[in-house]
KOLSE-422944 format. One record per residue (C-alpha): residue number from 1; x, y, z. Coordinates in pm, 1 decimal. Layout:
<sites>
SITE|NUM|X|Y|Z
...
</sites>
This chain:
<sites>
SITE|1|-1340.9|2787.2|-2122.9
SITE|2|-1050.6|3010.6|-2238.1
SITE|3|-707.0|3048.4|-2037.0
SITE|4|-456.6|3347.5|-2118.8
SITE|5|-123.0|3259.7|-2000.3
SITE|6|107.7|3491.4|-1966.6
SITE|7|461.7|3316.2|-2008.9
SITE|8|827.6|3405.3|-2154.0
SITE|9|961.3|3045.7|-2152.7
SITE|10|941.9|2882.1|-2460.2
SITE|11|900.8|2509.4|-2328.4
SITE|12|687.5|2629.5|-2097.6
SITE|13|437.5|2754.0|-2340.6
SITE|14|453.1|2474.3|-2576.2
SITE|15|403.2|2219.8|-2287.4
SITE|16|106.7|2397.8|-2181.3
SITE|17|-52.5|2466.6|-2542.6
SITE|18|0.3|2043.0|-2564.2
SITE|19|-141.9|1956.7|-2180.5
SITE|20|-450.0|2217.8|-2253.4
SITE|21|-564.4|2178.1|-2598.8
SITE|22|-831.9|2080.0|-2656.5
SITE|23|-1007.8|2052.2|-2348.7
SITE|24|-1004.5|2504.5|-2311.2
SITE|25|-935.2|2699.3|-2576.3
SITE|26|-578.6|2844.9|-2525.9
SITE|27|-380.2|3176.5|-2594.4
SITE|28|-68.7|3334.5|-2479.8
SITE|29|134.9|3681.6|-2470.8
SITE|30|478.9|3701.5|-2431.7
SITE|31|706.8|4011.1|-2478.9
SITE|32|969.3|3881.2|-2775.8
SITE|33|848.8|3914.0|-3110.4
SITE|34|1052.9|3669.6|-3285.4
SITE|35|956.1|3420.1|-2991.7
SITE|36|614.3|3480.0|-3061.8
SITE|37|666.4|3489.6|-3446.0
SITE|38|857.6|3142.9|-3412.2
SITE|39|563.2|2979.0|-3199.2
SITE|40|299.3|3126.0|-3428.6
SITE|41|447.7|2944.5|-3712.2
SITE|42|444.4|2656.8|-3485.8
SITE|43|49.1|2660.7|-3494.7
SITE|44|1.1|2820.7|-3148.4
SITE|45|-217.0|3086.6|-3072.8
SITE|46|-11.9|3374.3|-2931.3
SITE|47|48.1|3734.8|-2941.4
SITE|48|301.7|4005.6|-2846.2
SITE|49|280.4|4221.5|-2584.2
SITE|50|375.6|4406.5|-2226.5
SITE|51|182.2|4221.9|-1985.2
SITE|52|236.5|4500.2|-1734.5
SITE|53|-16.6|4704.5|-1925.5
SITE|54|-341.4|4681.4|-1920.5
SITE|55|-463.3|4761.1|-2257.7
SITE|56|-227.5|4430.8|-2392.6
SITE|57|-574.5|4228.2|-2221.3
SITE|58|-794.6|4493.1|-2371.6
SITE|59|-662.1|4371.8|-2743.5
SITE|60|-669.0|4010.1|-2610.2
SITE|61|-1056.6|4053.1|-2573.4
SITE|62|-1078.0|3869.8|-2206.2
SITE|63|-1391.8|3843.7|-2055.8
SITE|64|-1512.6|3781.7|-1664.1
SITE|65|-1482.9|3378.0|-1740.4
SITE|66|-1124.8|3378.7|-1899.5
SITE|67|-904.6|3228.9|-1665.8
SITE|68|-493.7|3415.6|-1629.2
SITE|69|-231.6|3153.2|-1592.6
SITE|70|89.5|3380.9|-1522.3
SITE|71|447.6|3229.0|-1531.0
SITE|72|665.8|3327.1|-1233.6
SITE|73|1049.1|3251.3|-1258.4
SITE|74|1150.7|3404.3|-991.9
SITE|75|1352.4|3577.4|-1164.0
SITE|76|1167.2|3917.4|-1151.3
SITE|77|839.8|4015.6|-962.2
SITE|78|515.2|3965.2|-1112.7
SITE|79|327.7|4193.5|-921.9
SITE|80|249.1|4447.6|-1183.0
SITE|81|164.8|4189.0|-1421.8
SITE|82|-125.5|4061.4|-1156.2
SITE|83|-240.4|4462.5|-1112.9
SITE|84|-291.2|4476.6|-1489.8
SITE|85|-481.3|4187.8|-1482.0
SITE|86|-686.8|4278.5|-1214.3
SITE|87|-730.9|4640.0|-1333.8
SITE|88|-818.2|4471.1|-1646.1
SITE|89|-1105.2|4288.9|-1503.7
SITE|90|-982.7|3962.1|-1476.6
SITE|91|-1053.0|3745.9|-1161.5
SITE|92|-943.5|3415.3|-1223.5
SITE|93|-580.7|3402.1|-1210.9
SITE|94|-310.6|3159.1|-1124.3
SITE|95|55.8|3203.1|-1077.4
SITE|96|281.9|2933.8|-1214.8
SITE|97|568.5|2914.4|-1027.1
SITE|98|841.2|2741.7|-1292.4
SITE|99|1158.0|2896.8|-1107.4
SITE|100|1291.1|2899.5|-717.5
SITE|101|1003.1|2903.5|-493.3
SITE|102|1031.4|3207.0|-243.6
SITE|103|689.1|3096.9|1.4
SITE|104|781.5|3458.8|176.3
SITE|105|681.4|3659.9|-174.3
SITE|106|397.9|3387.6|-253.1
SITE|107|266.4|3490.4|57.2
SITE|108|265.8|3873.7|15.2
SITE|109|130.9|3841.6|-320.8
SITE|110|-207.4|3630.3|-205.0
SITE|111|-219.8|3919.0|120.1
SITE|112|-209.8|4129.9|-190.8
SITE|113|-387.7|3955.5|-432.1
SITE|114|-676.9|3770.0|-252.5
SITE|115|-804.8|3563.3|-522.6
SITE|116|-496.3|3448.1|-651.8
SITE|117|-448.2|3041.3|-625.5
SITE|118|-44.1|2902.1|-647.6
SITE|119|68.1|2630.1|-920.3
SITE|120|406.8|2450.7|-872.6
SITE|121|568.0|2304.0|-1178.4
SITE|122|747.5|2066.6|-1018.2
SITE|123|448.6|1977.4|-856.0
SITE|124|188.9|1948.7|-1152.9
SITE|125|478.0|1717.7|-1301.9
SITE|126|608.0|1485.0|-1007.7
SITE|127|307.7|1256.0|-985.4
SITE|128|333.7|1122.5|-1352.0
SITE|129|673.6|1163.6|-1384.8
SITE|130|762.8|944.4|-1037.9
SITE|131|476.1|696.0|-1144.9
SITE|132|637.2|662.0|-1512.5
SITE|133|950.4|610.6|-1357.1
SITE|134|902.1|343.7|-1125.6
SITE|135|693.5|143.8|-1401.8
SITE|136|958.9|125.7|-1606.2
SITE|137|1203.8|47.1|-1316.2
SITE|138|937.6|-247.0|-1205.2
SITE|139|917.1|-328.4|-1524.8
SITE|140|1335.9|-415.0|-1593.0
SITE|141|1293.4|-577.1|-1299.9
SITE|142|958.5|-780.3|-1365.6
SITE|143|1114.5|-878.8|-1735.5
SITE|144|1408.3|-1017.1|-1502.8
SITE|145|1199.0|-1276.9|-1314.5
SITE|146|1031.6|-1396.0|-1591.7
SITE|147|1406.4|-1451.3|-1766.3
SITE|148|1564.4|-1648.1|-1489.1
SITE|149|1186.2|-1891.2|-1400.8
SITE|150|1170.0|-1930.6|-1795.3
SITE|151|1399.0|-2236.0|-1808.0
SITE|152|1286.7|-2416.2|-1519.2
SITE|153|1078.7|-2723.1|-1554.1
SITE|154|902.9|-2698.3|-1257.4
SITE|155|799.9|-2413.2|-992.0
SITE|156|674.4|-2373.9|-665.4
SITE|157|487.9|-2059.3|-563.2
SITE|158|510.5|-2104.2|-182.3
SITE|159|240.1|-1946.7|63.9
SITE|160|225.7|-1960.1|422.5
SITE|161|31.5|-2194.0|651.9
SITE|162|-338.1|-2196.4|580.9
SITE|163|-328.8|-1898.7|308.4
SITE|164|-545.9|-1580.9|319.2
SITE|165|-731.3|-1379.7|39.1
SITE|166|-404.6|-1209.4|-1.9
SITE|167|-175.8|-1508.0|-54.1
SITE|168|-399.8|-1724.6|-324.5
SITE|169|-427.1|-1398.1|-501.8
SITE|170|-93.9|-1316.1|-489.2
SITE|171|25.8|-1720.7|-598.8
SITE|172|-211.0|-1701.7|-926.5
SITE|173|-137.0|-1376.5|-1005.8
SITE|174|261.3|-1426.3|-987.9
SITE|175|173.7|-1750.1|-1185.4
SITE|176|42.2|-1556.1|-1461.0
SITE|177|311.5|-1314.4|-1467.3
SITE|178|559.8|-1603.4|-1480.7
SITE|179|345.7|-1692.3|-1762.8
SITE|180|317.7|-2036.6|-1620.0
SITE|181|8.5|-2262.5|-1616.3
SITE|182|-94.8|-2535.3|-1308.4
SITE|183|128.3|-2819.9|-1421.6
SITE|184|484.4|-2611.3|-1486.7
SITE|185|425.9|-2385.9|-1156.3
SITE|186|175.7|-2548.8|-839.5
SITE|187|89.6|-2309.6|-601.4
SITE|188|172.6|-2470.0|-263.2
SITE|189|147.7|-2456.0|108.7
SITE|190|242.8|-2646.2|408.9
SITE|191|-85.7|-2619.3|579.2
SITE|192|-326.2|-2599.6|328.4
SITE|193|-666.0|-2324.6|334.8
SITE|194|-903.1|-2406.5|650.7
SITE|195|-1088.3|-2085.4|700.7
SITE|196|-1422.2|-2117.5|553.1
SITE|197|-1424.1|-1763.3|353.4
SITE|198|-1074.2|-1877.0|216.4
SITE|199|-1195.4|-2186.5|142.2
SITE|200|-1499.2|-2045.0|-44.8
SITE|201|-1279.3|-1810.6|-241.1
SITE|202|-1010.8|-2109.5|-346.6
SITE|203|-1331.9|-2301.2|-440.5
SITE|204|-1555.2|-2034.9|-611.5
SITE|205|-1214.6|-1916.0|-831.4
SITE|206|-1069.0|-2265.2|-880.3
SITE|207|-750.5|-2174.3|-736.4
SITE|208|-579.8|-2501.6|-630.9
SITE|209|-345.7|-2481.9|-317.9
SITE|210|-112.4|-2796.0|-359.2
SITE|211|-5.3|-2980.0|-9.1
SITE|212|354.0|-2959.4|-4.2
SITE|213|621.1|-3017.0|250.0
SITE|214|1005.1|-2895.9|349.6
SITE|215|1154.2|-3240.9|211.7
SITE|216|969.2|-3149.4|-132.4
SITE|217|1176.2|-2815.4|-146.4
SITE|218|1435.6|-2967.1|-325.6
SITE|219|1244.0|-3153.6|-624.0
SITE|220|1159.4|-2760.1|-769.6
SITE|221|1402.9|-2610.4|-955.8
SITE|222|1248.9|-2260.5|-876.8
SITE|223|1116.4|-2172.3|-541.3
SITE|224|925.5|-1785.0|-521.8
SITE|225|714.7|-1730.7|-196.8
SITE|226|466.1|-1433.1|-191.6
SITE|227|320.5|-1258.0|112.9
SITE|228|516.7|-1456.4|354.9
SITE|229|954.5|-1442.1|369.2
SITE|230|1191.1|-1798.7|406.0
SITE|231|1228.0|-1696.2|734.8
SITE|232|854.6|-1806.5|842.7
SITE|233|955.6|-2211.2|758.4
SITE|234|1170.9|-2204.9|1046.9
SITE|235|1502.1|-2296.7|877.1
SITE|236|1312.3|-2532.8|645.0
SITE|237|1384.3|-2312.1|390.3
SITE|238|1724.0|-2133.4|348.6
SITE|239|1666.2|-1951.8|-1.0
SITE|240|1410.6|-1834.8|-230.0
SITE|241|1452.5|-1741.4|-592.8
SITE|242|1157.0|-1514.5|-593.3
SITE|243|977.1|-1307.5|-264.6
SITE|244|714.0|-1029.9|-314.5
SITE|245|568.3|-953.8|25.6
SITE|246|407.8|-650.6|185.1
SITE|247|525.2|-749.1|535.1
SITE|248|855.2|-604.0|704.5
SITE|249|1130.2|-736.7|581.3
SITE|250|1292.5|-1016.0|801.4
SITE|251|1704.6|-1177.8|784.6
SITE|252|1739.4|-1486.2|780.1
SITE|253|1776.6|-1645.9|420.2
SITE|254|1887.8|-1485.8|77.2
SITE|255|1717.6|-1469.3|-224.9
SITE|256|1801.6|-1434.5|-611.6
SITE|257|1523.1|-1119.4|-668.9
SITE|258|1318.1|-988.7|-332.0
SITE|259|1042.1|-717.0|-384.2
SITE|260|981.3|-635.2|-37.0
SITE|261|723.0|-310.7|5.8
SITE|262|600.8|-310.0|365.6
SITE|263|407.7|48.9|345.5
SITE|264|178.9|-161.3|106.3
SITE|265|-130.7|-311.4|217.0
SITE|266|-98.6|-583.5|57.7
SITE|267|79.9|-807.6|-149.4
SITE|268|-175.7|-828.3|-440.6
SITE|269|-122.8|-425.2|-504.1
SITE|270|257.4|-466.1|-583.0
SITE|271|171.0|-787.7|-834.4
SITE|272|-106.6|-535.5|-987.4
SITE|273|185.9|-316.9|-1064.4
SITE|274|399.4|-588.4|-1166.0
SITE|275|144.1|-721.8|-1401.0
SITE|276|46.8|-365.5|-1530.5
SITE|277|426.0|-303.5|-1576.4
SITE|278|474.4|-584.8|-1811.8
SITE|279|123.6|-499.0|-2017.3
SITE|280|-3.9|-847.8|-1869.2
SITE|281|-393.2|-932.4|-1962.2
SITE|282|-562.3|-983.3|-1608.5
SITE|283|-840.8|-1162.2|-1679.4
SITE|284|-1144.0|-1119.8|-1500.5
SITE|285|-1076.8|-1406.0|-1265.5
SITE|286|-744.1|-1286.5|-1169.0
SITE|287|-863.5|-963.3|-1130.6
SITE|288|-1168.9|-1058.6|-887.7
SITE|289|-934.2|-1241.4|-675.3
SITE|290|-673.8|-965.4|-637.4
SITE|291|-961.3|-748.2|-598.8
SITE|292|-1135.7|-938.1|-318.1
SITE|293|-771.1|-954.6|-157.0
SITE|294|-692.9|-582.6|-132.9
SITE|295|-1024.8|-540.0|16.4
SITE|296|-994.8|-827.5|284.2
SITE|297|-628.6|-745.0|384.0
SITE|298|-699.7|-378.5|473.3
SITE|299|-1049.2|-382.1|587.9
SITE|300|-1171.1|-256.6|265.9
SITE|301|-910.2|54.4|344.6
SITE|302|-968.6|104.3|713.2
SITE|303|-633.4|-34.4|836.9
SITE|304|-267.5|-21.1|673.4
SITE|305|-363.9|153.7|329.6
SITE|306|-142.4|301.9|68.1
SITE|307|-220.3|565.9|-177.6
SITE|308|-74.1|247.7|-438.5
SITE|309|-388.0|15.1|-268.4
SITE|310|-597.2|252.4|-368.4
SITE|311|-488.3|326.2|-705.5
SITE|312|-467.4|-99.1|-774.6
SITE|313|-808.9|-107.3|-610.1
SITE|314|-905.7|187.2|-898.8
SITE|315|-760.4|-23.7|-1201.4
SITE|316|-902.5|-357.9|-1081.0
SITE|317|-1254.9|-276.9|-1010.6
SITE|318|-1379.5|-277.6|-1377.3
SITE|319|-1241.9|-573.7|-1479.5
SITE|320|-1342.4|-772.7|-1169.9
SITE|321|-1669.8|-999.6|-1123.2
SITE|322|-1833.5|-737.5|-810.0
SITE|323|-2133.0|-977.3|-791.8
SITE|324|-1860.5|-1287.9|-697.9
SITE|325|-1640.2|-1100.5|-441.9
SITE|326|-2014.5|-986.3|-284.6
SITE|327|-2096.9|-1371.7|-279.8
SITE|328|-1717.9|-1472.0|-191.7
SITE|329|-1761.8|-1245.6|100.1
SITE|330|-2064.1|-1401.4|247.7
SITE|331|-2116.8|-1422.8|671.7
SITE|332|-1836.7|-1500.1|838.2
SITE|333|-1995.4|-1547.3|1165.7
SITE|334|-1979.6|-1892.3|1289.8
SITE|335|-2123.1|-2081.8|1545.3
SITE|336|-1785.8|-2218.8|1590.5
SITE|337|-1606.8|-1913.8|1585.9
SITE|338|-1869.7|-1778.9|1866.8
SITE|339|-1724.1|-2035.9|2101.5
SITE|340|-1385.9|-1907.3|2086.7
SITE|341|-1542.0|-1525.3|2104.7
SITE|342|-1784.1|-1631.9|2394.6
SITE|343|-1445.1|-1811.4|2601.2
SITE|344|-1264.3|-1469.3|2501.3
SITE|345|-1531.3|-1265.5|2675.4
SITE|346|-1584.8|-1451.6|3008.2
SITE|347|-1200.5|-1519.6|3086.5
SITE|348|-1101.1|-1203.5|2890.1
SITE|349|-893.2|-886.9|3076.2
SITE|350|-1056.0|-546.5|3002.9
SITE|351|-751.6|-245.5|3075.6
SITE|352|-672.5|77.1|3000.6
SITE|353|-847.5|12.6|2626.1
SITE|354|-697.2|-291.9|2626.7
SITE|355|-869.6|-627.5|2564.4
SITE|356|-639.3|-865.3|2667.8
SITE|357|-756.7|-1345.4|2606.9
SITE|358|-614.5|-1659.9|2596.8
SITE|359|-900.1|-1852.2|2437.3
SITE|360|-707.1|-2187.0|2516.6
SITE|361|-657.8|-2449.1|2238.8
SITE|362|-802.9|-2376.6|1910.4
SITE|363|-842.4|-2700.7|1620.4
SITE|364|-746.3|-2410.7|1405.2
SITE|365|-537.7|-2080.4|1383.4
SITE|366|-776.5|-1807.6|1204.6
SITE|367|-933.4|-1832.5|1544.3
SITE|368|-754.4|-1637.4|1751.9
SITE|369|-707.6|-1330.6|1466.8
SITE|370|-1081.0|-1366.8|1407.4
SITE|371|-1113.2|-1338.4|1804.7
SITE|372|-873.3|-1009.3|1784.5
SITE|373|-1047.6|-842.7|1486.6
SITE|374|-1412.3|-897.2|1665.4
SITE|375|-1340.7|-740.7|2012.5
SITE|376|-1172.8|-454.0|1830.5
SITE|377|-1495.2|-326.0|1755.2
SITE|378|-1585.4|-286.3|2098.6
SITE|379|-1628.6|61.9|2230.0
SITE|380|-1395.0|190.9|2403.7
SITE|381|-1131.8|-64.5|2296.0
SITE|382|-834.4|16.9|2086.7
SITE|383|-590.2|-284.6|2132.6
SITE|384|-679.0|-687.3|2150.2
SITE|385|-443.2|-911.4|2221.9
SITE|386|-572.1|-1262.0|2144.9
SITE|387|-347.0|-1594.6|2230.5
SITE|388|-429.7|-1965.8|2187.1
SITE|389|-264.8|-2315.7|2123.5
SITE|390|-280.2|-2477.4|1824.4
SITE|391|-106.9|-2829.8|1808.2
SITE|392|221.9|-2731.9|1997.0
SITE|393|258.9|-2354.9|1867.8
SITE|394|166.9|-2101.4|2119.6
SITE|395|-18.1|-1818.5|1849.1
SITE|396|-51.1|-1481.3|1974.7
SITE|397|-276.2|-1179.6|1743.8
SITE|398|-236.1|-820.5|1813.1
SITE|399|-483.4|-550.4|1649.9
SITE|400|-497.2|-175.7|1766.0
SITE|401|-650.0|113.6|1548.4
SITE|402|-316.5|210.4|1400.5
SITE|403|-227.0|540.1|1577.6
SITE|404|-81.4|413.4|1869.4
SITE|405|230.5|221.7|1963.4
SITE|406|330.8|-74.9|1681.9
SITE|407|174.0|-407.2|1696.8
SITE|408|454.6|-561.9|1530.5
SITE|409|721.5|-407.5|1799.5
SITE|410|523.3|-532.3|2075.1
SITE|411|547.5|-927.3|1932.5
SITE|412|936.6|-858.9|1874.5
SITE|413|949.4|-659.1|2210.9
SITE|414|815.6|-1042.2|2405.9
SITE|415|853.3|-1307.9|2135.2
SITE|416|1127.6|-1197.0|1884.6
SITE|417|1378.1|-1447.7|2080.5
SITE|418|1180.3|-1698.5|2116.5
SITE|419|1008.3|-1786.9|1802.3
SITE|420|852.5|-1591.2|1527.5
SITE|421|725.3|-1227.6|1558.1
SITE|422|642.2|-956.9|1358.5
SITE|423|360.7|-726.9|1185.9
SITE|424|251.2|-363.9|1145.3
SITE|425|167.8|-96.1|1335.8
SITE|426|-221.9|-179.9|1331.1
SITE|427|-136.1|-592.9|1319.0
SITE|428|78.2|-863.8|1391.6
SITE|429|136.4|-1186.8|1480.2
SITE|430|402.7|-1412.2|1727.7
SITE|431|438.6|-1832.8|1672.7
SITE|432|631.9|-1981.5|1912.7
SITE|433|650.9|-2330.2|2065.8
SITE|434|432.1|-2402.7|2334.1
SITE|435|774.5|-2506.2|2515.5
SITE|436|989.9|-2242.5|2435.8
SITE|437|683.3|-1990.2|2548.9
SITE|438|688.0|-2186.9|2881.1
SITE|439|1075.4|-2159.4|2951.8
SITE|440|1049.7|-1789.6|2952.2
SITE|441|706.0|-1720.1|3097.7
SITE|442|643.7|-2025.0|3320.8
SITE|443|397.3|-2297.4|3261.7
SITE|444|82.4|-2124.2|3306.5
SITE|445|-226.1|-2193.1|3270.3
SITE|446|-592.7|-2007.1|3180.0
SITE|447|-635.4|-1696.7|3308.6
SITE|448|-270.1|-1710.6|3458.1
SITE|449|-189.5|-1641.3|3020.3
SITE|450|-444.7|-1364.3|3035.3
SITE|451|-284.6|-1159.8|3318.7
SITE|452|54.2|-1244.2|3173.0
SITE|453|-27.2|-1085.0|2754.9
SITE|454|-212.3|-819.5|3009.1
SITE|455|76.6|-776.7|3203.5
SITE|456|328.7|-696.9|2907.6
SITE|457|64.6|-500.8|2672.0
SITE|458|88.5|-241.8|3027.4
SITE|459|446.9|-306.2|2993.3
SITE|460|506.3|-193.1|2689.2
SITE|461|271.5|80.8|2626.2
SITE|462|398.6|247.7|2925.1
SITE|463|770.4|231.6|2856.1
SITE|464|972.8|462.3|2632.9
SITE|465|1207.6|391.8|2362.0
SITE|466|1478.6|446.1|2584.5
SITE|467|1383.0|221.6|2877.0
SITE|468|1372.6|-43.7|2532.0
SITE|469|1734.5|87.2|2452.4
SITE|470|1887.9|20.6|2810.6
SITE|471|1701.2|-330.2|2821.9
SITE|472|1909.7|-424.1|2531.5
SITE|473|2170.9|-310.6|2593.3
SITE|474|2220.0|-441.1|2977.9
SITE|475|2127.5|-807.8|2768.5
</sites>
């Protein structure tokens, strides 16, 4: 195909000889001769001329199919430049806008000029230049990890209690851009993986979760958690060298380096750009598990996804093992999680599209989420709010479709002072202890819990953010 532009800036016109050649064959006209003598010495095809006159296309030989690209710089008008076109029988034409963007004049010109399309400058540019940018930024700050971890002896790469898809991705592939191996840095948890499709995925990747505990802290001369903050261990664990998390950021503890992007899905898309930064291999391994990770922690893009998720999602795919994450996958449905669904669904509170359970005590904690995320599906129901004991925590889950009030607001809004709370806008979580949860509520029992997480879901999604304010503020 063959574009005309019709441009009086020299960078302009050698930028746009560079970005077009050789994918359309390219000339230009521009009114100085000596610019135009200069550029065709440079090797570009381009020719002298009024471009308010029609005849100056005539000589260019344009046809129905060539395609106008005309440089505004709002500096003058280019309306009789776009009549000579027309008049010349071209109907593919584009303004560039490369100067002070007037929408007023844009406008009148398209009422004039029907077929006319805009291009910014700025625009076309931003995307690569902002994504160059912040590689190189992540990379200075990527080559700085790796400097202050590449003198310790030993590392722990710390994940929260009973670690998802996201978390044993995240620990091998910060453990390969540490360039570490399994002796010099263990990934490590205080309750290690108990869901079955967890446990599938540590098993069918060989990724080994160590069994570690606060006392142990200390014997690690480097400590970097990823998708989880210090703040989760309670006080266990004052300071981190290294967090990378995709969760809101929390106080709490300091840390040597933090990489904290909460308007990420997941943590596994900011160590894809980390690794990508720093021209790391991913091997196929590490690539299937970050792969399977940014699926699992945003519903395969249906909750909490990034324009960054999907762009990781874009570079992994190839280089990931499709026919293991299909297998890794597998049915989740258990016979064992149907108990805890079937006690959610006779003793559960329907209201206002809200599904509101306290499935009672659970041997494990993926129970209650997994409760939350099933009853989501329901028609007609667009928040869940799922509680249970496990050993002497009191777990609450919290899923709504993501448009509504935040999920992670309403756990600070009832459990924030008791215990720990926090999330997104489509998910969250509290943990408090069972005795803490009963000083401020009341010792209640069964369906006495249920009324109560029924009680403050109407609560808060009937209250403004002022009513919030006052509350505070008369505490």
């Amino acid at each position: 195909m063959r574009v005309l532009a019709i441009c009086q800036d020299e960078l302009v016109i050698r930028s746009l000889d560079e970005v077009l050649l050789p994918s359309f064959d390219v000339d230009f006209i521009v009114e100085s001769r000596p610019v135009a003598r200069r550029l065709h010495d440079a090797g570009i095809q381009i020719m002298a001329g009024d471009p308010r006159r029609v005849d100056t296309y005539l000589k260019a030989d344009i046809s129905p199919s060539t395609c106008f690209i005309v440089e505004n710089t709002g500096r003058r008008s280019v309306r009789r430049i776009l009549g000579a076109i027309l008049d010349a029988g071209g109907t593919l034409t584009y303004v560039l806008h490369t100067g002070p963007r007037n929408p007023k004049a844009a406008d009148e010109l398209k009422a004039e000029f029907p077929g006319l399309a805009d291009m910014d400058l700025s625009e076309l540019i931003r995307p690569t230049l902002v994504t160059e940018l912040s590689r190189s930024m992540t990379r200075a700050r990527v080559q700085q990890y790796q400097r202050y971890f590449a003198d310790a002896d030993r590392v722990l790469i710390l994940l929260h209690n009973d670690p998802d898809p996201d978390a044993l991705a995240s620990g091998l592939a910060l453990r390969n851009l540490l360039r570490r191996t399994k002796t010099t840095a263990i990934i490590g948890a205080v309750q290690g993986v108990t869901r079955p499709e967890n446990l599938r995925m540590a098993n069918m990747l060989d990724i080994h979760v160590e069994p570690v505990t606060p006392a142990s802290f200390g014997e690690f001369e480097r400590i970097a958690t990823v998708d989880v903050q210090p703040h989760y261990f309670g006080g266990m664990l004052q300071r981190a060298d290294l967090v990378i998390d995709h969760h809101p950021e929390q106080p709490g503890y300091s840390a040597v380096f933090k990489d904290i992007r909460a308007d990420y899905g997941s943590t596994s898309t900011i160590l894809t750009e980390h690794l990508r930064a720093v021209d790391v291999n991913i091997s196929e391994r590490t690539a299937t598990a970050m792969l399977y990770a940014i699926k699992s922690d945003t519903l395969f893009f249906a909750r909490h996804t990034n324009r960054v998720d999907l762009e990781a999602f874009t570079f992994l795919y190839p280089l990931a093992d499709a026919a293991l994450i299909r297998k890794m996958e597998g049915a989740e449905i258990t016979m064992e999680r149907l108990r805890y669904v079937n006690r959610a669904s006779q003793d559960g509170v329907m209201k206002e599209q809200i599904f509101s359970a306290f499935i009672g005590e659970a041997p494990r904690e993926d129970f209650i989420p997994y409760t939350a995320d099933f009853f989501l599906q329901l028609e007609d129901v667009k928040w869940t709010i799922i509680a249970g004991v496990v050993g002497t925590s009191f777990i609450v889950s919290v899923r709504n479709l993501g448009y509504s009030r935040n999920a992670g607001e309403f756990v600070k809004r009832w459990f924030g002072d008791i215990g720990s709370a926090g999330g997104h806008r489509a998910m969250a979580k509290a943990v408090v202890p069972v005795a803490k949860f009963q000083e401020k509520f009341g010792a209640l029992e069964g369906p006495a819990v249920t009324a109560r997480i029924a009680e403050m879901a109407e609560t808060f999604l009937h209250e403004s953010p002022g009513d919030k304010k006052r509350e505070a503020v008369a505490r």
